[in-house]
C-alpha positions as CSV (number, residue, x, y, z in Angstrom):
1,X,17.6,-7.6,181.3
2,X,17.3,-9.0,184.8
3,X,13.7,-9.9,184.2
4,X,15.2,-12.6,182.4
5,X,15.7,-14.7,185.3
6,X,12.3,-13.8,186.7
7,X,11.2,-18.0,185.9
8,X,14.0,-19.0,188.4
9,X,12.8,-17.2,190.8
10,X,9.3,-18.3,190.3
11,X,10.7,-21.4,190.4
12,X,12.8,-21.4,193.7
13,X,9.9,-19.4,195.4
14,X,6.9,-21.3,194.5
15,X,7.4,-24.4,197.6
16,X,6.8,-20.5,199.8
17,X,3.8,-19.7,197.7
18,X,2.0,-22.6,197.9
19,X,3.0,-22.7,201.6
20,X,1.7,-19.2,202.1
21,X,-1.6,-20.6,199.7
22,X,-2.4,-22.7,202.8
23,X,-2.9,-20.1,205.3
24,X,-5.1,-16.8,205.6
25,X,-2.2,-14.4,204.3
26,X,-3.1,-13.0,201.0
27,X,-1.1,-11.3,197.9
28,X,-2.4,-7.9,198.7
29,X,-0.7,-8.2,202.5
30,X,3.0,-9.3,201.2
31,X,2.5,-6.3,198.8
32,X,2.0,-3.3,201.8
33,X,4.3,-5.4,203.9
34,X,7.3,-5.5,201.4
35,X,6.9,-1.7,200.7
36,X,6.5,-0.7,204.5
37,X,10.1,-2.7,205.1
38,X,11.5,-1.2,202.2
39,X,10.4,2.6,203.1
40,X,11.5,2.0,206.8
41,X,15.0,0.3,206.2
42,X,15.1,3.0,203.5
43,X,14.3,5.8,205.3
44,X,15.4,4.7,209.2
45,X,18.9,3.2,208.4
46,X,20.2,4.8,205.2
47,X,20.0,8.3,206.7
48,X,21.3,7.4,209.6
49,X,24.7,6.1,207.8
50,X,23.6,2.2,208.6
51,X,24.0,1.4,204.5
52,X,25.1,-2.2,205.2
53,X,22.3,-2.8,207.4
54,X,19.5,-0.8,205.2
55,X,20.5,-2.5,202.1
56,X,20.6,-5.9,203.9
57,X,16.7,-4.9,205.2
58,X,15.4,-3.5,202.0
59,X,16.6,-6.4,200.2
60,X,14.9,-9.0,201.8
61,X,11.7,-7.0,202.1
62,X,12.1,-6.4,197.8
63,X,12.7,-10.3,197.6
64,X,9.7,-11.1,199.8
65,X,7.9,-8.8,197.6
66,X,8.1,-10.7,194.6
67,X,6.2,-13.6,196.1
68,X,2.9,-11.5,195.9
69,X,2.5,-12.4,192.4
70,X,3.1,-15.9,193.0
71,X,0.6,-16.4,195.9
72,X,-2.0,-14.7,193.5
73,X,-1.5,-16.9,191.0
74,X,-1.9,-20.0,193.3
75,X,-4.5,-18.9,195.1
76,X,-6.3,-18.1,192.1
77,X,-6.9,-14.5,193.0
78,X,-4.6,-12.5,190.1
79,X,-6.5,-9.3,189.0
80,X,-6.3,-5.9,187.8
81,X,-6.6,-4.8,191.3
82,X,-3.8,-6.4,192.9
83,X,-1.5,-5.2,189.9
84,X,-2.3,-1.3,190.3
85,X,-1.9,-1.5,194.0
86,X,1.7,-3.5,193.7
87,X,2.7,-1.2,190.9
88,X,1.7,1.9,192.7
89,X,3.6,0.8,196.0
90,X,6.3,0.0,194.3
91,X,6.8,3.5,192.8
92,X,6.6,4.1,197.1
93,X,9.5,1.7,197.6
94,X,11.8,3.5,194.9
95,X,11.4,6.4,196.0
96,X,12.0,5.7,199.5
97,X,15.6,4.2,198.5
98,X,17.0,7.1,196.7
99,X,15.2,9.6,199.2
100,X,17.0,8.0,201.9
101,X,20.3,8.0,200.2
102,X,19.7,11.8,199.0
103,X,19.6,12.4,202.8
104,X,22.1,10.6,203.6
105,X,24.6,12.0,201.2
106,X,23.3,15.6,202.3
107,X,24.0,14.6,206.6
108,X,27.3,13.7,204.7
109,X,28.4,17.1,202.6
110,X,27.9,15.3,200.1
111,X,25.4,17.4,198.1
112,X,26.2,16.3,194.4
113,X,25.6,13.2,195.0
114,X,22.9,14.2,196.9
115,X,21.2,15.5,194.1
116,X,22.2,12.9,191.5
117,X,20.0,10.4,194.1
118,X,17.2,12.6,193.8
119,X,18.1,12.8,189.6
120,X,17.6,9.1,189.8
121,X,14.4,9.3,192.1
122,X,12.5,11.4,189.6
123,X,14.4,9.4,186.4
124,X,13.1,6.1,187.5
125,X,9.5,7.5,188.0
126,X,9.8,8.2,184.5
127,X,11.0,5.6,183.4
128,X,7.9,3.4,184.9
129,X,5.5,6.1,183.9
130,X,6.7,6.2,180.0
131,X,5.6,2.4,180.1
132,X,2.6,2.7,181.3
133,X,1.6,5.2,179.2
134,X,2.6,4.0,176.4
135,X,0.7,0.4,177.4
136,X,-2.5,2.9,178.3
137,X,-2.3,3.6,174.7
138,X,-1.5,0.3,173.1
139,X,1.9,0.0,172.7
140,X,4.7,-2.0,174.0
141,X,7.3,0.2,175.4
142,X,9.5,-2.4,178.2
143,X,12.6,-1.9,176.6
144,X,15.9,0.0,178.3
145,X,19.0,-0.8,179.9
146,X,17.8,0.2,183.0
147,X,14.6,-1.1,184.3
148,X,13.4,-1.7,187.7
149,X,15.4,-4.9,188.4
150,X,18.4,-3.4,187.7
151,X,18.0,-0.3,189.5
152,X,17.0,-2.2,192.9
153,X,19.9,-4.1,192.2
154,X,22.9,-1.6,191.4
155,X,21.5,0.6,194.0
156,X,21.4,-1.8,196.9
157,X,24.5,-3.4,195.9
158,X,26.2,-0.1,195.5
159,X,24.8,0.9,199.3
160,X,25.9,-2.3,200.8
161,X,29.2,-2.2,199.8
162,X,29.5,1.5,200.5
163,X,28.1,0.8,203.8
164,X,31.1,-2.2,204.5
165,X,33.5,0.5,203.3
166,X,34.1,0.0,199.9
167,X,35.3,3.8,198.4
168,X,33.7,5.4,195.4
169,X,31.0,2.7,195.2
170,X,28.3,4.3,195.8
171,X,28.9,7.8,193.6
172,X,29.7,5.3,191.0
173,X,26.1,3.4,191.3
174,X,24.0,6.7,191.5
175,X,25.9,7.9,188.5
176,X,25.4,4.7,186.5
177,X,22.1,4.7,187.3
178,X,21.3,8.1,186.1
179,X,22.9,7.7,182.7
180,X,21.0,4.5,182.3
181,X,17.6,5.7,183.7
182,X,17.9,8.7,181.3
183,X,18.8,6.4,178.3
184,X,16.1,4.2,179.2
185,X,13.3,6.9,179.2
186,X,14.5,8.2,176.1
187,X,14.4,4.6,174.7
188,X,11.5,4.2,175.8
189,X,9.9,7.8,174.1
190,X,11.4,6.9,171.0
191,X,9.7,3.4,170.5
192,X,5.8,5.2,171.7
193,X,6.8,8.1,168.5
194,X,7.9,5.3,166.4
195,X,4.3,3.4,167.0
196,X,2.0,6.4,166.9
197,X,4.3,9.3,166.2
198,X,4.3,11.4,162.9
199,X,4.9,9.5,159.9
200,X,4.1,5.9,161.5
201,X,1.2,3.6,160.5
202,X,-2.1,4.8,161.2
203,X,-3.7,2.6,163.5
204,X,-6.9,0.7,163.0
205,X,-10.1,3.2,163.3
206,X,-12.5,1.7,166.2
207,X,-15.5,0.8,165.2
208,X,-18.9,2.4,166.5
209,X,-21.0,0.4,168.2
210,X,-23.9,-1.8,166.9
211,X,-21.5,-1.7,163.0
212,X,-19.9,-4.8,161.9
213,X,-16.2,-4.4,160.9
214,X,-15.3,-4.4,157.2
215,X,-15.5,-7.3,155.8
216,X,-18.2,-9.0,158.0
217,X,-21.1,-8.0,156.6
218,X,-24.1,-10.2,156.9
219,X,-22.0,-11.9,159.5
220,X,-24.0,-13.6,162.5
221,X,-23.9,-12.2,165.5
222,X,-22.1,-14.6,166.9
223,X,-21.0,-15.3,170.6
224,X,-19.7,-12.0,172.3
225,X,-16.1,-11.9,172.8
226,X,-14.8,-12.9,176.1
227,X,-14.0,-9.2,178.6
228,X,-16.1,-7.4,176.3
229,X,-18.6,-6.2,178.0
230,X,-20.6,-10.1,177.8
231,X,-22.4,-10.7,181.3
232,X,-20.2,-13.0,183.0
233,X,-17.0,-11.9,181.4
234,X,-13.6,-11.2,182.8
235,X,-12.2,-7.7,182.7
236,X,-11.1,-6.4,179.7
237,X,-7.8,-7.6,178.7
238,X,-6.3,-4.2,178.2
239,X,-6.7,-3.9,182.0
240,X,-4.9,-7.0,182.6
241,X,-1.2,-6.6,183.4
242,X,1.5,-8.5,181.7
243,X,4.1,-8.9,184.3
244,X,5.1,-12.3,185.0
245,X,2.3,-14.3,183.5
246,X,0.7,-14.1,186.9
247,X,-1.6,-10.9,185.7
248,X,-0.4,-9.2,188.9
249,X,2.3,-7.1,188.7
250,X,4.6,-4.9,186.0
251,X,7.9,-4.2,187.1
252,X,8.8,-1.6,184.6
C-alpha cells in the first residue's frame, strides 16, 4: 500500500541523488551502509532497552537506503547485480529489527512477545520469499496487506513510541504485524496456485531451439530479440527487477 507513495519520495530525494551522482560514492556503498546502520541500531540499542533511540537510528539508515536505487538510475548503473545484493541485505536489515526486539522483550520477561517478534522475523522472510518465487516462475505475486513498507513502518513506529513510553504499543504492533504477514503470505500462495496451480490455464509450451513458433513458418529470421542471447544484448529481462522503475531493487 505504502509503495504507493514510492514517486514522492523519488521525487523529494532526487536533488540528493544527483548530488551523490557527482562524487565517487556509488549505489552498491549506500546499500551495505544502510543495512550495517540498520543491524547495529537494531542490534546495539533495541536490546539494550534504547527503543526511541534505535528506532530514530534505523530509520534514517532505512530512509538513506532508498536513495541506492535512485543514484543507480542517475548514474546510469541499474542492474541485476545491484538488485540481488539490495534485496538480499535487506532480508539482513529485517531480520536484525525483530531479532533485536525478540531480545529485548526476552531481557524484559517478556517472552510471548518475544516469540511473536521472532513469528514475524521468519513471517516476513516469507512473505519476500513467496514473491520471489513466484516472479522466478513467471508470475506476479506483490500483493498483501503487509509488505515490506509497512512492516518497517508499524514496527519502527511501534518501537519509538514504546521506547518514549507509550503502553501496549509495541505488543500491539508485533501482533498486527503477525496477523498481516501471515495473511499476506497466504495471499500471496493463493494468487501463484491460481496462475499455475491445478485447474488454471496451461501456460505456453517453450519452444525448442532452432523451431519457429506456430504460426511463423517461413518467417525470416529476422533481427534477434533484444536480452536474448544477441551479442551485445542486455541481460535477459526476466533477470531484471521491477522495483521502482529504477531496475534496482524489489521491496517485497
Amino acid at each position: 500500500m505504502l509503495n504507493a507513495l514510492r514517486p514522492v519520495f523519488a521525487r523529494l530525494l532526487r536533488p540528493a541523488g544527483e548530488a551523490l551522482a557527482r562524487t565517487p560514492i556509488t549505489p552498491n556503498m549506500i546499500t551495505v551502509t544502510g543495512t550495517a546502520g540498520v543491524a547495529a541500531g537494531a542490534l546495539w540499542l533495541f536490546p539494550t532497552g534504547h527503543l526511541f533511540a534505535g528506532a530514530l537510528v534505523c530509520s534514517g539508515f532505512a530512509m538513506a537506503d532508498m536513495l541506492d536505487g535512485l543514484l543507480a538510475r542517475v548514474k546510469g548503473t541499474s542492474g541485476p547485480w545491484g538488485a540481488f545484493l539490495d534485496s538480499t541485505l535487506d532480508r539482513i536489515g529485517d531480520a536484525s529489527l525483530f531479532a533485536g526486539l525478540a531480545i529485548y522483550l526476552a531481557r524484559d520477561n517478556q517472552p510471548v512477545l518475544a516469540v511473536v517478534a521472532l513469528y514475524c522475523l521468519v513471517a516476513g522472510v516469507m512473505v519476500s520469499y513467496a514473491r520471489a518465487r513466484a516472479e522466478g516462475i513467471g508470475v506476479r505475486a506483490d500483493v498483501g496487506v503487509a509488505e515490506r513498507s509497512e512492516r518497517l513502518v508499524v514496527v519502527l513506529l511501534a518501537a519509538g513510541l514504546t521506547g518514549l513510553g507509550v503502553p501496549f504499543v509495541l505488543a500491539i504492533g508485533l501482533w498486527l504485524l503477525a496477523v498481516g504477514s501471515t495473511v499476506t503470505f497466504v495471499q500471496r500462495v493463493l494468487v501463484v496456485r491460481k496462475a499455475v496451480g491445478p485447474g488454471a490455464a496451461p501456460q505456453p509450451a517453450a519452444q525448442p531451439a532452432g523451431q519457429p513458433a506456430p504460426g511463423t513458418a517461413g518467417a525470416g529470421p529476422g533481427p534477434a530479440p533484444a536480452g536474448n542471447g544477441a551479442p551485445g544484448a542486455g541481460p535477459p529481462a526476466a533477470v531484471r527487477d521491477p522495483g521502482d522503475g529504477a531496475a534496482r531493487k524489489d521491496k517485497a
